[in-house]
KEKE-3310 file (N, C-alpha, C; in steps of 0.2 Angstrom, whole numbers, plus 5000, padded with zeros to 4 digits):
npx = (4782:4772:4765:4753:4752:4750:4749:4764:4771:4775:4775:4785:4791:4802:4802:4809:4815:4809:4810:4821:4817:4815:4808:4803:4808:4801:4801:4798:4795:4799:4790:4796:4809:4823:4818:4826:4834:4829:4826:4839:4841:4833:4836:4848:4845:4840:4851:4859:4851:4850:4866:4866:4865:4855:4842:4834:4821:4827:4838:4853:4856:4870:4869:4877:4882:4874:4866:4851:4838:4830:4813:4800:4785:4765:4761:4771:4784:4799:4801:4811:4820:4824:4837:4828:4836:4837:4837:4847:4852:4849:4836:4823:4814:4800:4806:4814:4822:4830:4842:4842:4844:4856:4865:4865:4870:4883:4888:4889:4896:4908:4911:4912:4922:4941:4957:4948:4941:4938:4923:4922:4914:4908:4902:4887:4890:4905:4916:4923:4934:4929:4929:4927:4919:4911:4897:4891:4902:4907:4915:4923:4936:4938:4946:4952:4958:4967:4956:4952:4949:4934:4936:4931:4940:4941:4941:4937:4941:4939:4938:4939:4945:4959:4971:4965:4966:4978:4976:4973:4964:4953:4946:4937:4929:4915:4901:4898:4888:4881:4889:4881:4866:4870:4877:4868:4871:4884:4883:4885:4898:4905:4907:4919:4937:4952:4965:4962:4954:4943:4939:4927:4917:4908:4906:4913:4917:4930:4939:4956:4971:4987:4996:4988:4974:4960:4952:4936:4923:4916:4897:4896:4890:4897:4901:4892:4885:4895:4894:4880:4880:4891:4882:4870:4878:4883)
npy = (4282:4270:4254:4242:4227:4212:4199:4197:4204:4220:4239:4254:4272:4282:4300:4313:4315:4320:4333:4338:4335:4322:4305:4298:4285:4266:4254:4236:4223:4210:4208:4204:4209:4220:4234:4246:4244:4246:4259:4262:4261:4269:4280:4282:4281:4293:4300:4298:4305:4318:4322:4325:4313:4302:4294:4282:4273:4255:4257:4251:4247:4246:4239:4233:4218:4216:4219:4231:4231:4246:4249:4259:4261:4261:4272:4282:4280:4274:4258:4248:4232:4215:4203:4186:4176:4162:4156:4154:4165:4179:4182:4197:4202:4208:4215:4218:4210:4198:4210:4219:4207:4201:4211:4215:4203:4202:4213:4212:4200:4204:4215:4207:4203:4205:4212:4226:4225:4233:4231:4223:4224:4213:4212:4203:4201:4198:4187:4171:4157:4141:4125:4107:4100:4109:4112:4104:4101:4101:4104:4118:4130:4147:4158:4175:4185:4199:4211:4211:4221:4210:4201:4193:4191:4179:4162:4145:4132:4114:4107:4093:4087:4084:4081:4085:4098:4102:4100:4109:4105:4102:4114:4128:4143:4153:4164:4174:4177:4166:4155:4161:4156:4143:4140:4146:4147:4153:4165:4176:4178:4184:4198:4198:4203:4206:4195:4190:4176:4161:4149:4134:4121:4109:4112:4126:4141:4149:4164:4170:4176:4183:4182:4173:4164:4177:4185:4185:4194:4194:4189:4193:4194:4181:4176:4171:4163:4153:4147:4141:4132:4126:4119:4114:4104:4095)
npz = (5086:5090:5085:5090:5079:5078:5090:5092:5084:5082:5076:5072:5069:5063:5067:5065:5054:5042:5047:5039:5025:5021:5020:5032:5043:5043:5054:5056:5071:5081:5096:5104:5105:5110:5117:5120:5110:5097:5099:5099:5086:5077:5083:5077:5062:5060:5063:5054:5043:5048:5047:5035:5027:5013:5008:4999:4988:4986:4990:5000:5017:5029:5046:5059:5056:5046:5031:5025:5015:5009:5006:4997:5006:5007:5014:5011:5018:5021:5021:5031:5028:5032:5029:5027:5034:5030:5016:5002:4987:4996:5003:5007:5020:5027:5041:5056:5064:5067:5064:5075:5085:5082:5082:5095:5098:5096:5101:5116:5115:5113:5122:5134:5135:5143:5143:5138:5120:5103:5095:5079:5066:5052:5035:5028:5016:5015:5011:5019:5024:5026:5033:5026:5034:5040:5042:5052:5062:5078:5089:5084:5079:5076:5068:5067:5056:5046:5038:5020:5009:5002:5009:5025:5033:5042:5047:5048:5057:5058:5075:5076:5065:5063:5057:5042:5044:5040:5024:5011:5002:5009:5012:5007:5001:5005:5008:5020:5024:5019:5029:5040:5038:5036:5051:5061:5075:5075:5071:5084:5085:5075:5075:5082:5085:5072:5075:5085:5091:5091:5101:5101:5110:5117:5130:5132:5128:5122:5120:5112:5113:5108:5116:5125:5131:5133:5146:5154:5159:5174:5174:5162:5145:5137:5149:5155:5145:5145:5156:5158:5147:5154:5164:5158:5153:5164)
capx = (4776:4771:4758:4753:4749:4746:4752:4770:4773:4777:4779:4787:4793:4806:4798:4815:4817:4804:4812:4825:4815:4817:4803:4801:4810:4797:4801:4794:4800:4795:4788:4801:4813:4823:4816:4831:4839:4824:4827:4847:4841:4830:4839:4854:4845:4839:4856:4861:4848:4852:4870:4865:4863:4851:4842:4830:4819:4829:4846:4855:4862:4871:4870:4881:4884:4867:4863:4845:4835:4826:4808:4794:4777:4759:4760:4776:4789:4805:4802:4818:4817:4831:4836:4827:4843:4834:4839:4852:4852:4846:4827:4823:4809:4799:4806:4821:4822:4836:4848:4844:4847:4863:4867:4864:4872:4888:4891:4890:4902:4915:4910:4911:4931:4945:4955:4942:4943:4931:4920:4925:4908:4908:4896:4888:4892:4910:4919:4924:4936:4925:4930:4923:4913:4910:4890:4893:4906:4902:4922:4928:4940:4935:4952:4950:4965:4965:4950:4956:4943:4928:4938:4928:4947:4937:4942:4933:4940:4935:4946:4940:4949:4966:4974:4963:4966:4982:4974:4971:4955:4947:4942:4933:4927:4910:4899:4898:4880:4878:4888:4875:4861:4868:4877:4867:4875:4893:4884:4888:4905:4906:4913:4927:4941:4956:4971:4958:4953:4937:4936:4919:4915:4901:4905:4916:4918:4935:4942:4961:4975:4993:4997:4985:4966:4956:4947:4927:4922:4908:4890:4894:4885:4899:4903:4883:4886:4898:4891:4875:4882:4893:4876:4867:4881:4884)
capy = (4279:4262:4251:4234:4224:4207:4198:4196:4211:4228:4243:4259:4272:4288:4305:4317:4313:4324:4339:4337:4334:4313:4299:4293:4277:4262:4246:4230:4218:4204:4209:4203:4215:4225:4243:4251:4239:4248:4266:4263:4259:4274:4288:4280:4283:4299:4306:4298:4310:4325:4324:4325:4306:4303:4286:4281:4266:4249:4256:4247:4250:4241:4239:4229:4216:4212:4223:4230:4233:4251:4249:4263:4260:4265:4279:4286:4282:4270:4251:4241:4227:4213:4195:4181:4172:4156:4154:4161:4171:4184:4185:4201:4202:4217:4217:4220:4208:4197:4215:4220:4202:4202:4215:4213:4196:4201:4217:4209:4194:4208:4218:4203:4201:4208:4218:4227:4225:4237:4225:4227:4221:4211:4212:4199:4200:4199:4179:4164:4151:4137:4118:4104:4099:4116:4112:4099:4101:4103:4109:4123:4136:4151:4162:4180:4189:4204:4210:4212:4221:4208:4198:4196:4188:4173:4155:4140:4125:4109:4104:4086:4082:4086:4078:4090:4105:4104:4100:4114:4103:4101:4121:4131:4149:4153:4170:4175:4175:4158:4152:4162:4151:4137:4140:4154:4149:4158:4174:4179:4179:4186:4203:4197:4208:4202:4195:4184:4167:4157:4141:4132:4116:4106:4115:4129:4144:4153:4170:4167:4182:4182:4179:4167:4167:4181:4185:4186:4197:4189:4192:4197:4189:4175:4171:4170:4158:4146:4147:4139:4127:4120:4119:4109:4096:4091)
capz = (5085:5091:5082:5090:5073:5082:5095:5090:5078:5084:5072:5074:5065:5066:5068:5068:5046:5039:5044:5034:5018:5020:5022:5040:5043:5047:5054:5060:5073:5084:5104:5109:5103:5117:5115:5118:5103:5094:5102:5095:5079:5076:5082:5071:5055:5062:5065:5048:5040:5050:5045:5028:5021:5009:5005:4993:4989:4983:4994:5006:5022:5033:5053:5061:5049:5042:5025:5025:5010:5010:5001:5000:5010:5005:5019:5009:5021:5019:5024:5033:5027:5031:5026:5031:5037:5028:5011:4998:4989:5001:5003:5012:5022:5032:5046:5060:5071:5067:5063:5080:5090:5080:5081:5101:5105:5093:5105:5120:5113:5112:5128:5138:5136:5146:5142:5131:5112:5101:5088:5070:5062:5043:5030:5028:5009:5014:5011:5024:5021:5029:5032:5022:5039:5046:5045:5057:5068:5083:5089:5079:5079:5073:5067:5062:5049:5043:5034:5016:5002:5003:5012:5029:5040:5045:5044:5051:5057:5062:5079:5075:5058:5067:5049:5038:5046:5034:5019:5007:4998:5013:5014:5002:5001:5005:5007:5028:5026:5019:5034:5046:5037:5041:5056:5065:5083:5076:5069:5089:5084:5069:5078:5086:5079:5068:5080:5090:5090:5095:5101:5104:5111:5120:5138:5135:5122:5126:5117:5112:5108:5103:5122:5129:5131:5137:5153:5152:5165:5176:5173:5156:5141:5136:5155:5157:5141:5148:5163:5155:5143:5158:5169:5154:5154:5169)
cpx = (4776:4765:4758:4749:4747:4749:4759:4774:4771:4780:4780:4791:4796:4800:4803:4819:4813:4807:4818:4825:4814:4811:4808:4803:4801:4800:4798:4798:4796:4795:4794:4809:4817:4820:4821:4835:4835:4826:4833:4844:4837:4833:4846:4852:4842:4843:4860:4858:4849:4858:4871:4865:4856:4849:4835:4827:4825:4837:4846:4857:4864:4870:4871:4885:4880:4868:4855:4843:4829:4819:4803:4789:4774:4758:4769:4784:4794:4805:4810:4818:4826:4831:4832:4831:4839:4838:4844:4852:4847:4838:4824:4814:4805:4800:4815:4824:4828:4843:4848:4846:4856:4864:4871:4870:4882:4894:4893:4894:4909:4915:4913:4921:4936:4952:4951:4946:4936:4930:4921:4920:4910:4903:4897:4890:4899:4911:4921:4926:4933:4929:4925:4916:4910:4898:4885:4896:4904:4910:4924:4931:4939:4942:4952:4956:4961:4959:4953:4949:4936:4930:4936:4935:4946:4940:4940:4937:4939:4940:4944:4944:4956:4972:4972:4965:4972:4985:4971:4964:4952:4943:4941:4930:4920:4905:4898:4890:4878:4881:4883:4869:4863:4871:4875:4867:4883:4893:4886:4894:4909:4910:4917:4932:4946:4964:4969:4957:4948:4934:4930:4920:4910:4900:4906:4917:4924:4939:4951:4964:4982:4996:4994:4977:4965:4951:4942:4926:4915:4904:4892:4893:4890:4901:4897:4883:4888:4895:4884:4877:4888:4886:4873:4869:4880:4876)
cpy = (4272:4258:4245:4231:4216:4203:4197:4201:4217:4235:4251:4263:4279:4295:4312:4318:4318:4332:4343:4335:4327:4312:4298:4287:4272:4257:4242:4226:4215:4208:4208:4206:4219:4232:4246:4249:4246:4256:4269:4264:4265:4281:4287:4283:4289:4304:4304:4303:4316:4327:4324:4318:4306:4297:4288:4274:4262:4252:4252:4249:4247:4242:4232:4226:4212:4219:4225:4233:4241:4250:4256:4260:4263:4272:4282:4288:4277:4265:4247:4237:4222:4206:4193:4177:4162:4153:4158:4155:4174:4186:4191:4202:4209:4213:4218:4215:4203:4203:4216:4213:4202:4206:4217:4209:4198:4206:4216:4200:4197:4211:4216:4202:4206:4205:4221:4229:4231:4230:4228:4220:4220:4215:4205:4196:4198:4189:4177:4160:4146:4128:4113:4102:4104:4117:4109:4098:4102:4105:4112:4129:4139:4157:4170:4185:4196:4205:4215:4215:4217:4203:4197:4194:4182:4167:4151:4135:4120:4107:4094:4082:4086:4085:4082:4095:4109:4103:4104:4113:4102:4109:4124:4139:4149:4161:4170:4173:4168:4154:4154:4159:4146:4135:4146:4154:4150:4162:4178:4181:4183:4195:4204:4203:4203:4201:4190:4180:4165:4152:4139:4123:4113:4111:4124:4133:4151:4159:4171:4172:4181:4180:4176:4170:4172:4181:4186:4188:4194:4194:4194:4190:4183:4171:4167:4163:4153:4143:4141:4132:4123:4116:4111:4104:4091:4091)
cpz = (5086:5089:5086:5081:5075:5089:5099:5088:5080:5078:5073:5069:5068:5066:5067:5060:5041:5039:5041:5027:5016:5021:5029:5038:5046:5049:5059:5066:5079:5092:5109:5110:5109:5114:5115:5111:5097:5094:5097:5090:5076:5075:5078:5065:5056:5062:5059:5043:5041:5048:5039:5024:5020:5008:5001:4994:4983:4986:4997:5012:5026:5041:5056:5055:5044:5037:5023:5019:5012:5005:5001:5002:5009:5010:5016:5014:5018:5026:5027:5034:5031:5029:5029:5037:5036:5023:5005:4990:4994:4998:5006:5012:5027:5040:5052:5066:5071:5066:5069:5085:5087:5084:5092:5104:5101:5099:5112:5121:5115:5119:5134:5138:5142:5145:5137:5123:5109:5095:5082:5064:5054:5041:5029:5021:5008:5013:5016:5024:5028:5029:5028:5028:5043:5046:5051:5062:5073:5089:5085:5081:5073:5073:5064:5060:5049:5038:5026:5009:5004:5009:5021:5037:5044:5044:5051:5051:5061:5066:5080:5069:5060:5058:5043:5039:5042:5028:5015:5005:5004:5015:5006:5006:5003:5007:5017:5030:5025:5025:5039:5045:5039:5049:5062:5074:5083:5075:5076:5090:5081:5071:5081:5082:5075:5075:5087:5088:5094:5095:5106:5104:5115:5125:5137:5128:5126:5118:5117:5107:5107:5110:5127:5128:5137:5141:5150:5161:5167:5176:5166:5152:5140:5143:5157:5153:5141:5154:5160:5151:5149:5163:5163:5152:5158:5173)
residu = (UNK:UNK:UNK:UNK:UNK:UNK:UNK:UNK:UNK:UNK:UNK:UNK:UNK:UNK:UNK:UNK:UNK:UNK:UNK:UNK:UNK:UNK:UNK:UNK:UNK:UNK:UNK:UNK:UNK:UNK:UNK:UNK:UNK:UNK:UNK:UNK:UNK:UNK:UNK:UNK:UNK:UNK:UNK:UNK:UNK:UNK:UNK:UNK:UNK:UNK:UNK:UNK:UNK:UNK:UNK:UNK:UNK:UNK:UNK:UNK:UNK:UNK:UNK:UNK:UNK:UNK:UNK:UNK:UNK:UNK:UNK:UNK:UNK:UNK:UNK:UNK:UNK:UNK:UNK:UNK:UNK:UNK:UNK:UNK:UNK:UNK:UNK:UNK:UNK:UNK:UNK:UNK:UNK:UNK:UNK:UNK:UNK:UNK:UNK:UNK:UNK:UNK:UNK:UNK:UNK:UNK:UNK:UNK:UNK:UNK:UNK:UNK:UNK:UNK:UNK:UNK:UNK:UNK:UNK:UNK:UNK:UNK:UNK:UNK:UNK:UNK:UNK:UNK:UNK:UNK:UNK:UNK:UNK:UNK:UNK:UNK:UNK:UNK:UNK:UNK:UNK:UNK:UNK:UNK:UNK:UNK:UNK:UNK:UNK:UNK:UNK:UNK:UNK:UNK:UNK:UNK:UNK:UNK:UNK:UNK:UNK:UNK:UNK:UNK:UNK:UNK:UNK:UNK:UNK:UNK:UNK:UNK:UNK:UNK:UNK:UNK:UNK:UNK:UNK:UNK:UNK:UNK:UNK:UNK:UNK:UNK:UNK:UNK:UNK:UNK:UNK:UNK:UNK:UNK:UNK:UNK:UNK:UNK:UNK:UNK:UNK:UNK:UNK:UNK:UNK:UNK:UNK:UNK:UNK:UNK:UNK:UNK:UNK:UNK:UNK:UNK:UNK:UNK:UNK:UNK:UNK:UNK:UNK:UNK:UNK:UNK:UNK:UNK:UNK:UNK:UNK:UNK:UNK:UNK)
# end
């Protein structure tokens, strides 16, 4: 089903959930939305249902590495709701449009390598050892560990404080999702895997493994990326 609701806002809802005794999924999202994003996301909770998962109103479920809220709807279906990506704690809102862009720009972060890695998405619930300037910086390396319990294997630091970077007090903990509020041009990274590394700077964002950086095949989304970001330099 497709509703236009106004100029911006598209809603849509499963159809393949009911015969299996479940509410209909609903969700909202912006026009601008790719349809297949929309299509994936659908027949997902579709084939969650069918192999017998069960939700209810006030779950959760995760996709990618956002957390979506399930609420009931006056048509008796099951609303998808997901953060803002504004303020914390987590505000959740109707609708899908930042699960699916993540969700989007994370896999084509990973895609985009050679040789091919598979994405090994967080939660955004999970931790982040952050730098004291990681709101700021504008060179950081981005290191990712083993992912441990909540532990999301992330660590931020800033490649301007060359002298901090081996100061314990200059880092601090913080929630993955509070860094995607305030830096929501690294959540495209946040599915690298554990054993990679990614350095960002004004021109150039390079993919980095135990024996040197990795290829980005051309025309994919980070060569597209650099590509852009050296254009708008020079």
């Amino acid at each position: 089903m497709k509703t236009e609701l106004d100029a911006d806002t598209v809603l849509r809802s499963t159809t393949g959930c009911r015969r299996f005794g479940h509410p209909e999924f609903e969700v909202r999202f912006s026009s601008r939305t790719v349809s297949q994003d929309v299509d994936w996301l659908l027949r997902y909770l579709e084939n969650r249902v069918s192999g017998g998962s069960k939700f209810q109103h006030g779950e959760t479920i995760q996709v990618g590495w956002m957390v979506a809220m399930l609420e009931d709807s006056t048509e008796g279906k099951l609303r998808v709701k997901e953060p803002d990506m504004k303020v914390v704690p987590v505000q959740f809102i109707d609708s899908v449009t930042h699960t699916l862009l993540h969700l989007r720009t994370q896999k084509d972060v990973v895609e985009s390598l050679v040789p091919p890695v598979d994405p090994d998405f967080p939660s955004l619930v999970h931790s982040v050892v952050v730098h004291a300037n990681y709101k700021a910086a504008r060179r950081v390396l981005l290191t990712r560990g083993a992912v441990e319990g909540a532990d999301s294997g992330w660590w931020l630091t800033d490649l301007d404080d060359t002298e901090g970077a081996q100061d314990p007090t200059r880092f601090s903990r913080t929630s993955l999702y509070q860094l995607g509020v305030d830096r929501p041009d690294l959540i495209k990274f946040f599915a690298v895997p554990a054993g990679l590394q990614v350095a960002i700077d004004d021109t150039y964002i390079g993919v980095i493994g135990a024996e040197g950086e990795l290829k980005q095949a051309p025309g994919t989304y980070l060569s597209e990326l650099n590509r852009i970001r050296r254009d708008t330099v020079t």
